[in-house]
C-alpha positions as CSV (number, residue, x, y, z in Angstrom):
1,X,-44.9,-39.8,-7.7
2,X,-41.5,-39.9,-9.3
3,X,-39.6,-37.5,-11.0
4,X,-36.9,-37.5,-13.4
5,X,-33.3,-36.6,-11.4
6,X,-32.9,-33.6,-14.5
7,X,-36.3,-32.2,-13.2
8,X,-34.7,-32.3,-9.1
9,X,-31.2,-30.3,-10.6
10,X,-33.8,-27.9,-12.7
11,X,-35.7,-27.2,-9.3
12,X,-32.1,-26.6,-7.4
13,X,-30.8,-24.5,-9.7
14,X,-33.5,-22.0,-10.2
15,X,-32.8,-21.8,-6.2
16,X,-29.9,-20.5,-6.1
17,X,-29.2,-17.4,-5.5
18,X,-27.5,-14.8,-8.2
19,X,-24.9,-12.5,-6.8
20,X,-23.6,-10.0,-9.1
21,X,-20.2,-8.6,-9.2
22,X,-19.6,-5.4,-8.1
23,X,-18.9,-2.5,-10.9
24,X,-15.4,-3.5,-12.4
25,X,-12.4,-1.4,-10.7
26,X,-11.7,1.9,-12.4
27,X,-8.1,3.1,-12.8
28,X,-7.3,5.5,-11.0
29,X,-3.8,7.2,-9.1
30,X,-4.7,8.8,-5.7
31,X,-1.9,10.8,-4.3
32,X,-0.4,9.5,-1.0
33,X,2.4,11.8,0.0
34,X,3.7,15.2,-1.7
35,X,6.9,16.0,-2.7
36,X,9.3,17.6,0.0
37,X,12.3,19.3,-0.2
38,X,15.4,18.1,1.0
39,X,16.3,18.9,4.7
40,X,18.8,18.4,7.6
41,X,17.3,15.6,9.7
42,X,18.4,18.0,12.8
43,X,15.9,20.4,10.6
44,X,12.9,17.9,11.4
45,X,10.8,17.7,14.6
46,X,8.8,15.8,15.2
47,X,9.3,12.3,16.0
48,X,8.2,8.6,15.3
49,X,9.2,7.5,19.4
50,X,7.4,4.4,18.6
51,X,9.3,3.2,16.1
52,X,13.2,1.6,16.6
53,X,15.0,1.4,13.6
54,X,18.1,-1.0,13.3
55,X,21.0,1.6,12.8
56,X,24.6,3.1,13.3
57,X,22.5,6.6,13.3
58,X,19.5,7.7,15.1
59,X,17.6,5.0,16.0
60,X,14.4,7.2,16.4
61,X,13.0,8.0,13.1
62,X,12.2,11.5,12.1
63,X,8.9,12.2,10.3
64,X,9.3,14.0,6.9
65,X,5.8,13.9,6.0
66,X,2.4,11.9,6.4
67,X,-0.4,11.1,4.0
68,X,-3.2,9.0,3.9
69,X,-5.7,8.0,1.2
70,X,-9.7,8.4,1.0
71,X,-11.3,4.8,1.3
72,X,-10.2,2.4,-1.9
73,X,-12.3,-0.6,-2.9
74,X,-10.1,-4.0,-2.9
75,X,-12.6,-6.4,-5.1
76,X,-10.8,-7.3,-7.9
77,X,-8.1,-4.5,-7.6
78,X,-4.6,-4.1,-7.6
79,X,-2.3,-1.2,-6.0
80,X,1.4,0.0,-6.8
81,X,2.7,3.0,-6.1
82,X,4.8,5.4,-8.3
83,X,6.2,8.6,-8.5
84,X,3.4,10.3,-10.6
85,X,-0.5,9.8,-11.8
86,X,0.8,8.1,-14.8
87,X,3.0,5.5,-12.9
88,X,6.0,6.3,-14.9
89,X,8.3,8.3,-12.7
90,X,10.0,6.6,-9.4
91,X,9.4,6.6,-5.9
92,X,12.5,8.3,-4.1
93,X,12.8,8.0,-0.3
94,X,15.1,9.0,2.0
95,X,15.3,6.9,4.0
96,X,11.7,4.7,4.1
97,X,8.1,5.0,3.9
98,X,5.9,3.4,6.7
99,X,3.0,2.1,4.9
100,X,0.0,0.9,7.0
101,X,-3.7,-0.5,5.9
102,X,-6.4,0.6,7.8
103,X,-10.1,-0.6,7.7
104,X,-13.1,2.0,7.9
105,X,-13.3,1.4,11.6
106,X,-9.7,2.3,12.5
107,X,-8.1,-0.6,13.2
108,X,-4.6,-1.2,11.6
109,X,-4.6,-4.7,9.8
110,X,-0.9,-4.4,7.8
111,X,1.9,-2.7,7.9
112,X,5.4,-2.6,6.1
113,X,7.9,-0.5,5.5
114,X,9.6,0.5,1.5
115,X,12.7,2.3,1.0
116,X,16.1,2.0,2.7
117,X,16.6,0.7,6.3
118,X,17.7,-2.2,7.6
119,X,15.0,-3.0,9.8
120,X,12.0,-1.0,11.7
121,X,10.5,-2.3,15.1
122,X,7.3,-1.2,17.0
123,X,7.5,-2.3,20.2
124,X,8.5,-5.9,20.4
125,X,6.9,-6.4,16.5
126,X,9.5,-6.9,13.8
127,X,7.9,-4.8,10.7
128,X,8.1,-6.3,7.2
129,X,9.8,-4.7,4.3
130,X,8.2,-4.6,1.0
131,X,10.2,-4.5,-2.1
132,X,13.9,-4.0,-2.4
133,X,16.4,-2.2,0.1
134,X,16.8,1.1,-1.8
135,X,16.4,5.1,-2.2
136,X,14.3,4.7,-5.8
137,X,11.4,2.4,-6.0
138,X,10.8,1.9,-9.5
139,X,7.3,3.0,-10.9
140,X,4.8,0.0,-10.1
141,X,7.7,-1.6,-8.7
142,X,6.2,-2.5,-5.5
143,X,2.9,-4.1,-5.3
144,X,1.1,-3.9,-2.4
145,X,-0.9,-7.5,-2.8
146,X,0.2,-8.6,0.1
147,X,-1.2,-6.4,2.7
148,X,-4.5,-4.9,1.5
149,X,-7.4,-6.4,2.2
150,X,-8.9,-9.1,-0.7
151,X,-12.2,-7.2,-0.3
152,X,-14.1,-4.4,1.0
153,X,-13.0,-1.3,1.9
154,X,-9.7,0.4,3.9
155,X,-7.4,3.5,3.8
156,X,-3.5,3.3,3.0
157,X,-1.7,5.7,5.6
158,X,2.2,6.8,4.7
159,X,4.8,8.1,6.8
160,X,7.9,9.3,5.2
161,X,10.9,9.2,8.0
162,X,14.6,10.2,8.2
163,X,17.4,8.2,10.5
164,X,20.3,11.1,9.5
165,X,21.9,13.3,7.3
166,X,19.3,14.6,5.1
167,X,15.3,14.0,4.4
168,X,13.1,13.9,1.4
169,X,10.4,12.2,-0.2
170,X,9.0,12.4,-4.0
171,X,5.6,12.6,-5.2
172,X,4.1,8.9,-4.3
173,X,0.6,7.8,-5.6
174,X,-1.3,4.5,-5.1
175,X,-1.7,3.4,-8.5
176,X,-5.5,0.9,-8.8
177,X,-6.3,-1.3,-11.2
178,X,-8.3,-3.6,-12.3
179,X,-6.2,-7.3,-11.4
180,X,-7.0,-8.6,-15.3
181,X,-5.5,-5.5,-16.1
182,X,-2.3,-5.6,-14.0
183,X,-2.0,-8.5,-15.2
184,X,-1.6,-8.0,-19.2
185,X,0.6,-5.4,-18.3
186,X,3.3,-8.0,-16.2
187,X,2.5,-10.6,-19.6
188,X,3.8,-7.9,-22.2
């Protein structure tokens, strides 16, 4: 018996398996690291010994504070960080943010490093630098595309350090959003 090659694609297609996307990204600001106030370097204790920064100062970092986010969703999401929930204040740093991505099961799949330094070594690994070599990120100014994870699930972990002189850190949040959305915005 022979049948019409539209009656074969009818009998394929009704095959196929439907996935459905998952429920679109809300937008939402999740506060990473609070605001501290500005101290002597001398003042601050503990220590990043893992960490070598490139420098005519200390080259062991001090830490000014740590955060680290609840589990974020990556499908179809975009992150930026700002200075407040409304992403229109800036970042300020003195001297960098370690930023690093880490899935449910603890493993640590990205890291880099926002703010001012010259460079940042962990061991014999040269670590990246995100965005521009300053004190004040601007809000949404750095987009954190490339090093999250294009889906599933992870945590974003801060560490605010000091190489001298003085420390502080603003208010930074991970800003999410839907990628269509980030998108209009960058068009306008």
């Amino acid at each position: 018996m022979r049948r019409a090659p539209w009656v074969l694609w009818v009998l394929a297609a009704s095959c196929v398996h439907h996935v459905e996307a998952g429920a679109p990204v809300a937008p939402q600001a999740v506060r990473l690291l609070g605001a501290t106030l500005e101290r002597e370097t001398s003042a601050l204790k503990e220590l990043r010994t893992d960490l070598e920064v490139d420098t005519d100062f200390e080259r062991t970092p001090h830490v000014i504070a740590t955060g680290e986010t609840g589990l974020l969703r990556a499908d179809g999401a975009r992150f930026t960080l700002a200075g407040d929930e409304a992403g229109t204040k800036e970042v300020f740093i003195d001297n960098f943010i370690l930023l690093e991505v880490v899935l449910p099961d603890g493993r640590v799949t990205a890291k880099v490093v926002v703010g001012y330094v010259d460079g940042v070594s962990q061991g014999k690994e040269r670590i990246d630098m995100l965005g521009q070599q300053t004190f004040t990120l601007g809000p949404k100014e750095v987009s954190l595309e490339t090093i999250v994870p294009e889906h599933g699930q992870f945590r974003l972990r801060a560490t605010a350090l000091d190489i001298g002189g003085v420390g502080r850190v603003s208010d930074v949040f991970v800003l999410v959003s839907p990628r269509a959305e980030a998108a209009a915005d960058e068009l306008r």
